[in-house]
Residue, then its C-alpha position, 0 to 999 in steps of 0.5 A: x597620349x602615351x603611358x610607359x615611355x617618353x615623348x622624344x625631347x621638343x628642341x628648339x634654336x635660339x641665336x644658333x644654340x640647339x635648346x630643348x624642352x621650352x615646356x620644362x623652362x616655362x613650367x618651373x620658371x612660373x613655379x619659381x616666380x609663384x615661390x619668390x612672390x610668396x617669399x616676398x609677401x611674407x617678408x612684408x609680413x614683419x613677424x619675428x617668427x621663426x616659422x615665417x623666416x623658415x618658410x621664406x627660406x624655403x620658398x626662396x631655395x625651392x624658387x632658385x632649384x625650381x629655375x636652375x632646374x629648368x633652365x638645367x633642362x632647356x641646357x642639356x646639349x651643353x651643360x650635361x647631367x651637371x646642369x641639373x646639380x644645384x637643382x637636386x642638391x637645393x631642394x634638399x635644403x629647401x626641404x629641411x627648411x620646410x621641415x624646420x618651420x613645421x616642427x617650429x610649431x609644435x608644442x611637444x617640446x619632447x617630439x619637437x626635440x627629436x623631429x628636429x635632430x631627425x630633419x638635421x640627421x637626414x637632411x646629412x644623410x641625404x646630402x651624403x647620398x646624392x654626392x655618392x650617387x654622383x660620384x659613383x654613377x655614369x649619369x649621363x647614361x641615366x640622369x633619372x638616378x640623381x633623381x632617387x634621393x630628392x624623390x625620397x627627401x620629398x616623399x619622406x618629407x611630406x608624409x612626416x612633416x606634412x602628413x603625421x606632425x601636420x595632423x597633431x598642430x592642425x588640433x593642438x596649434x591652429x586648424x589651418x595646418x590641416x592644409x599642410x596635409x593637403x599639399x601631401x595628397x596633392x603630390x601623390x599623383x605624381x608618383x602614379x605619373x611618374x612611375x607609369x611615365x604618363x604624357x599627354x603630349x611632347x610639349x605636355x610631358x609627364x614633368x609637365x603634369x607633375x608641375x600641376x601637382x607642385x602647384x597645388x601643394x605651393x597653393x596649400x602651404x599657401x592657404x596654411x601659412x596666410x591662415x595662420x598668420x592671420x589667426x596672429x595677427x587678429x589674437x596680436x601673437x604675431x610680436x610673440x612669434 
């Protein structure tokens, strides 16, 4: 185990091309898969609800970053810091997503008016951060700076849309939104994993215990989503969306 820095990076060789971090590719390959799996079984669904087609598009985006992203890591030695790219600028786009079908559902049409003008003015303003943050930053000295604003996409994310308006529909909308509010806590120990850098071992890094905490917050949007649609279902609103 070791707190405070990083394990050297695990290489591996395929056909001649020097690979690196197998764990990072397997880890966000099988995020991915999960995402695409959800987003497939609420297609199937059929609802005309504007909170389903958001959450399909969110979890189709984050699956697409979630891949790229690891197969960013695994390319490293060819593709540089410009690998991980779409996986930064993607998950901004999830995350709006993901904002847009919280506040879908909320029926405070004067909060719903100005939660909505927020997502779409920060998801702007964080979109126009990263390309500064590209543009002016050598980061191929330290490619943990792109980093900085979807950690603050994320956080900003979950801790209003999952966290405050998320608490105001699991009362006014339907309780399984309270779930929404568990995936905000299970991500908080990464910001304890990550800051610290705590790694148990090089082929289970800190990136690697983070990946347990996206699994958890991908279970509890889970729980929330399948809750609500069967609450719909059973009350037949789902026509109604």
């Amino acid at each position: 185990m070791r707190i405070g820095s990083d394990f050297k990076k695990v290489t591996f060789v395929v056909e001649g091309w020097q690979l690196l971090e197998p764990n990072a590719l397997i880890g966000d390959t099988l995020l991915a898969m999960i995402c695409f799996g959800m987003a497939v079984t609420i297609y199937q669904w059929r609802t005309h609800s504007l909170y389903f087609k958001y959450w399909i598009g969110f979890f189709v985006i984050f699956g697409c970053s979630l891949l790229l992203g690891g197969i960013g890591h695994t390319m490293f030695n060819y593709w540089g810091v410009r690998g991980k790219y779409f996986s930064w600028f993607s998950s901004l786009i999830s995350l709006y997503l993901l904002e847009r079908a919280v506040i879908s559902k909320d029926r405070n049409l004067r909060r719903k008016r100005w939660l909505t003008s927020l997502a779409k003015f920060k998801v702007g303003m964080l979109i126009a951060a990263e390309v500064m943050v590209v543009s002016i930053f050598d980061l191929s000295i330290d490619s943990h700076l792109g980093l900085l604003v979807p950690s603050i996409a994320t956080a900003t994310s979950l801790l209003i849309y999952c966290g405050f308006v998320a608490l105001q529909l699991s009362r006014n909308v339907h309780p399984s939104f309270r779930h929404l509010s568990w995936a905000l806590m299970s991500m908080l120990p990464t910001a304890v994993i990550q800051g610290f850098k705590i790694s148990i071992h090089p082929l289970f890094d800190r990136n690697d215990l983070s990946h347990i905490c996206l699994m958890l917050m991908l279970i509890f949007f889970w729980k929330s989503i399948r809750g609500y649609y069967i609450f719909l279902t059973s009350t037949d609103e789902s026509k109604i969306g």
